[in-house]
Legacy VTK file of the C-alpha trace (Angstrom):
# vtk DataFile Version 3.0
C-alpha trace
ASCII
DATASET POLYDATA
POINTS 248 float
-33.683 81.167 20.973
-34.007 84.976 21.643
-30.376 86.699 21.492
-30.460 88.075 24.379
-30.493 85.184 26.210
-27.194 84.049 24.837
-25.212 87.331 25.855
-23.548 87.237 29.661
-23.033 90.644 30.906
-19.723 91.549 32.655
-20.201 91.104 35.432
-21.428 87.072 35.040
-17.960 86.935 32.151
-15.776 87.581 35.117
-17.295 85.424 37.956
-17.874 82.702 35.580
-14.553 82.450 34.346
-12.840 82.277 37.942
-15.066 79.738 38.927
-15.350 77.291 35.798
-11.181 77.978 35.577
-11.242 76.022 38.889
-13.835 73.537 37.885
-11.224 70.526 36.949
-13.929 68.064 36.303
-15.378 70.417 33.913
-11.966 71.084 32.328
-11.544 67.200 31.660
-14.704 67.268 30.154
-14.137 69.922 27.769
-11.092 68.170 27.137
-12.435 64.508 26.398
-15.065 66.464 23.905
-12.513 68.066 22.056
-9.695 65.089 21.994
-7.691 67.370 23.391
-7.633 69.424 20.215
-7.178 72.699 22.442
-5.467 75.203 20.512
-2.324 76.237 22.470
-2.883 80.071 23.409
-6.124 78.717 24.697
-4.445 76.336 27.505
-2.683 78.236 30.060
-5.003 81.560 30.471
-8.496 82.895 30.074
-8.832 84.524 26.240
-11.144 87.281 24.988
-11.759 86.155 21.661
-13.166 87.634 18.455
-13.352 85.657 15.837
-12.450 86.897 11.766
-11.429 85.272 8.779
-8.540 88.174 8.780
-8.063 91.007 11.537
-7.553 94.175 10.625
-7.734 97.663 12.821
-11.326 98.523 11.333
-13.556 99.868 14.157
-14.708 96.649 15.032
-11.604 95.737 16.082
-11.196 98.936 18.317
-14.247 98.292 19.736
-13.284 94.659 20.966
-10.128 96.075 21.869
-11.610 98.516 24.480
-14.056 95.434 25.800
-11.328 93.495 26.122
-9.165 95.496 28.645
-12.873 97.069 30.472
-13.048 92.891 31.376
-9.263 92.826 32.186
-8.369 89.734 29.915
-6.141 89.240 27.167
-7.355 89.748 23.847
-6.743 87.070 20.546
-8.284 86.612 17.416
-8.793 84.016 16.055
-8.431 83.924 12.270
-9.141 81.922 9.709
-6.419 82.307 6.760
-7.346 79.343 4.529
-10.222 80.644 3.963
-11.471 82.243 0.862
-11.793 86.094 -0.065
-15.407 86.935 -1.504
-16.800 90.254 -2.579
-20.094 88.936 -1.741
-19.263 88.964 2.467
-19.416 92.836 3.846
-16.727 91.257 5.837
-14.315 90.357 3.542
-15.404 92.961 1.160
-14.145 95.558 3.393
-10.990 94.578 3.663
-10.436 94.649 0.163
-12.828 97.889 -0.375
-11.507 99.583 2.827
-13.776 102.636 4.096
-12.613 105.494 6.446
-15.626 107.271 8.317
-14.852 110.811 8.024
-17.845 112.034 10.235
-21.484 113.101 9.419
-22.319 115.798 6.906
-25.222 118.522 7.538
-27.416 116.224 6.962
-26.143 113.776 8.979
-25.326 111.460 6.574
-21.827 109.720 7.089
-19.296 111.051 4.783
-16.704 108.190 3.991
-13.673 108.100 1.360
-12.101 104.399 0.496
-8.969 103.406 -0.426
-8.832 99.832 -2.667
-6.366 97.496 -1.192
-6.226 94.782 -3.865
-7.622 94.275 -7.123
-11.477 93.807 -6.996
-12.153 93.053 -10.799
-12.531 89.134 -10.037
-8.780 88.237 -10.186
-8.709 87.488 -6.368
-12.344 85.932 -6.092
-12.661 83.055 -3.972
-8.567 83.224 -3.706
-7.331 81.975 0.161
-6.699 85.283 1.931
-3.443 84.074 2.457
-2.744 83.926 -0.821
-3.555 87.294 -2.224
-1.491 90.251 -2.833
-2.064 94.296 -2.586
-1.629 96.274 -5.385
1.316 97.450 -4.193
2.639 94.105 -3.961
2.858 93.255 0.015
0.718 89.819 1.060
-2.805 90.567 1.981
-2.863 88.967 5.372
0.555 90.565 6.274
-0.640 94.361 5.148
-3.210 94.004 7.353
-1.885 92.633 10.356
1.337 95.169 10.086
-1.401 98.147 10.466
-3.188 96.210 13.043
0.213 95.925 15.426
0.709 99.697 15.087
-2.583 100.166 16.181
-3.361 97.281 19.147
-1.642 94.679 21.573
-3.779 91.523 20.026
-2.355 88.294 19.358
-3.272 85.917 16.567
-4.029 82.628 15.812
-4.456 81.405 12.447
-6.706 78.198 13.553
-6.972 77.187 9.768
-5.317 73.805 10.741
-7.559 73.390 14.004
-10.880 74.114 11.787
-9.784 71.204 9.406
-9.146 69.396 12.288
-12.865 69.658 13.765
-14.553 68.821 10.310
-13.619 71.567 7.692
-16.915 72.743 7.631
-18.896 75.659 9.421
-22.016 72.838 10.287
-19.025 70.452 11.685
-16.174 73.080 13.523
-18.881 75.657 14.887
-19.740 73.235 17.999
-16.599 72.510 19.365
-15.476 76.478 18.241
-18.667 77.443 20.800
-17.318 74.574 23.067
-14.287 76.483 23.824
-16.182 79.462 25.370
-18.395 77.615 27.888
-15.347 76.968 30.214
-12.381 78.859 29.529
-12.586 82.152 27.460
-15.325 84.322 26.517
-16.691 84.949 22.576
-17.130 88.084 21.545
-19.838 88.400 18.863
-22.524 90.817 17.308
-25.762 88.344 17.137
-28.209 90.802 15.252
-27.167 90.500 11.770
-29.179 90.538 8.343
-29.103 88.916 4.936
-26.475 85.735 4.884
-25.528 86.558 7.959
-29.115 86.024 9.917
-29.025 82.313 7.669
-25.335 81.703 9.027
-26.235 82.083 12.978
-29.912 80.818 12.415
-28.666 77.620 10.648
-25.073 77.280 12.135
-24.246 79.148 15.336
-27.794 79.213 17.582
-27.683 75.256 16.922
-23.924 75.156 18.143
-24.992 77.273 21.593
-27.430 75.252 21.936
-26.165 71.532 21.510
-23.089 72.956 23.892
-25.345 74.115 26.917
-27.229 70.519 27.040
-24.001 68.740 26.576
-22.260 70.668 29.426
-25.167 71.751 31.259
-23.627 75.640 30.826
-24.373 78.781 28.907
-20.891 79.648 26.746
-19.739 83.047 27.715
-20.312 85.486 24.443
-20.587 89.081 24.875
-21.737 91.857 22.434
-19.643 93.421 20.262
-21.752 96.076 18.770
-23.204 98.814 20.990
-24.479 100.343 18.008
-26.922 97.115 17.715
-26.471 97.510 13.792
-24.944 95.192 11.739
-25.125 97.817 8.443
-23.969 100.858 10.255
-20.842 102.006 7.749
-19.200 103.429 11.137
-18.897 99.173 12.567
-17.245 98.682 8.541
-14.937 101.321 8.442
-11.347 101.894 9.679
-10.332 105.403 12.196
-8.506 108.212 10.112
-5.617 106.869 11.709
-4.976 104.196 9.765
-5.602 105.938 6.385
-2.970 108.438 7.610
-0.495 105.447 7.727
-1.271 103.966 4.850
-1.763 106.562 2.766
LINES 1 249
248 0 1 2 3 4 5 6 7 8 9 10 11 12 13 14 15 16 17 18 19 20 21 22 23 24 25 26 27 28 29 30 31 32 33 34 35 36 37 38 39 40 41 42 43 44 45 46 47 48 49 50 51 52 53 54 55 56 57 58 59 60 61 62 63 64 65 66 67 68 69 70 71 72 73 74 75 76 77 78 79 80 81 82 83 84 85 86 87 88 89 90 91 92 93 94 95 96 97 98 99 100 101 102 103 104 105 106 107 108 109 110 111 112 113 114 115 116 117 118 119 120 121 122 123 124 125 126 127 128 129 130 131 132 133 134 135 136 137 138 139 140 141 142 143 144 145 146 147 148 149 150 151 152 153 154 155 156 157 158 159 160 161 162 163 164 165 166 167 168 169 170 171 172 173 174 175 176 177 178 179 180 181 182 183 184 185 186 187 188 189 190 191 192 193 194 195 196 197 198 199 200 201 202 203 204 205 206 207 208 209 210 211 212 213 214 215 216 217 218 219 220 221 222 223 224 225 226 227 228 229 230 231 232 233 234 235 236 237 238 239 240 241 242 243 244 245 246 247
C-alpha cells in the first residue's frame, strides 16, 4: 500500500464529509460495526482528529491546529491516558524530555535547549501517564493540558475506556479507531515514519485502512500532518518559545 494513496487532499476531506454525513445507510452501517460504541463528541458533528497518547502544545500540535481551522472543522484529540509512559517512544519521550527549537545556528544546525518535566532516571518507566507527577509536583497529564489551553481551542477525549472497549490492544482497537474516519471525521496522521514506528503502521495501521475500505467499500479520510515529510526533524519534537516562556 503506497502512502500516498491513503492521504485525501482538502479538497476530497470537505466534499466527502458533506456527502457521507448525509449517507444514513452508511451511518447505520458504521453504527452496526461498532455496536454503537461511538464515542460521544464523535456523534453530533464532523471532528478533525489527531490522535496522542497525551496532547501537549509541541509543534505538532500547532501544526494540526492550523490544518484544522484551513478545513473549517473542529479540532479533538483523542488521547489515550491509560496508557504507559516509555523513554523508548520519541513520543512520549518528549514530553518528559521537552525540547524548545531556538532556531538554526551558522551552520544551520538547530540550536535547541530542554527543560525536564519529570524524573527520567526509571522511577516513572512504564507508569500510566495519568499517573505520573512533575517534579514540581502537578499531575503529568494536567501540566500538559493546562499549557495546551493557553495555547489552543482543542478539546479532549481521553478514549482509554473506549480502547478497552474495542479489544485493549493496538492489533484489536486500530480497525474500528480507522472505522471512525471513513464516514464521519477525518484522521490526521504523519504516515512516513522510521524505526518502531514504520513496524507499528506496517503491522497495525496499513492492515486497519485496509480491512475498513473492503468492509465499507470507502477510503477513511486521513490527511498529513507533517509538511516537513520527516518524522526525525527536532523542529516536529519540539515545543514554540512560547511555551518555555510560560513555564519557565
Amino acid at each position: 500500500m503506497k502512502i500516498n494513496e491513503i492521504y485525501s487532499t482538502k479538497e476530497e476531506v470537505i466534499a466527502e464529509l458533506k456527502k457521507r454525513w448525509a449517507d444514513k445507510e452508511l451511518t447505520k452501517k458504521l453504527e452496526d460495526f461498532l455496536h454503537k460504541n461511538i464515542p460521544e463528541p464523535f456523534l453530533n458533528q464532523p471532528r478533525a482528529v489527531l490522535g496522542r497518547a497525551l496532547v501537549s502544545p509541541d509543534n505538532e500540535t500547532k501544526t494540526f491546529y492550523e490544518k484544522s481551522k484551513d478545513i473549517g472543522i473542529k479540532p479533538i484529540d483523542f488521547e489515550y491516558l491509560d496508557d504507559i509512559f516509555i523513554t523508548t517512544n520519541h513520543g512520549k519521550m518528549c514530553l518528559g524530555k521537552m525540547v524548545f527549537y531556538e532556531g538554526l545556528d551558522k551552520n544551520q544546525r538547530p540550536i535547541t535547549t530542554n527543560i525536564h518535566s519529570i524524573d527520567l532516571t526509571g522511577i516513572n518507566e512504564k507508569k500510566r501517564f495519568k499517573d505520573i507527577k512533575t517534579l514540581w509536583g502537578e499531575n503529568f497529564v494536567d501540566f500538559h493540558h493546562r499549557i495546551l489551553k493557553k495555547m489552543y481551542d482543542i478539546d479532549l477525549f481521553d478514549g482509554s475506556e473506549w480502547y478497552k472497549k474495542m479489544g485493549g490492544k493496538p492489533e484489536l482497537y486500530y480497525i474500528p479507531y480507522i472505522a471512525l474516519f471513513t464516514i464521519k471525521h477525518v484522521l490526521f496522521e504523519d504516515l512516513e515514519t522510521g524505526g518502531k514506528e514504520e513496524q507499528f503502521f506496517n503491522d497495525i495501521f496499513f492492515p486497519a485502512v485496509e480491512f475498513i475500505k473492503k468492509e465499507f467499500g470507502l477510503k477513511p479520510l486521513i490527511m498529513p500532518m507533517n509538511s516537513l515529510n520527516d518524522w526525525d526533524n527536532i523542529y516536529w519534537w519540539s515545543y514554540p518559545k512560547e511555551v518555555k516562556n510560560m513555564i519557565k
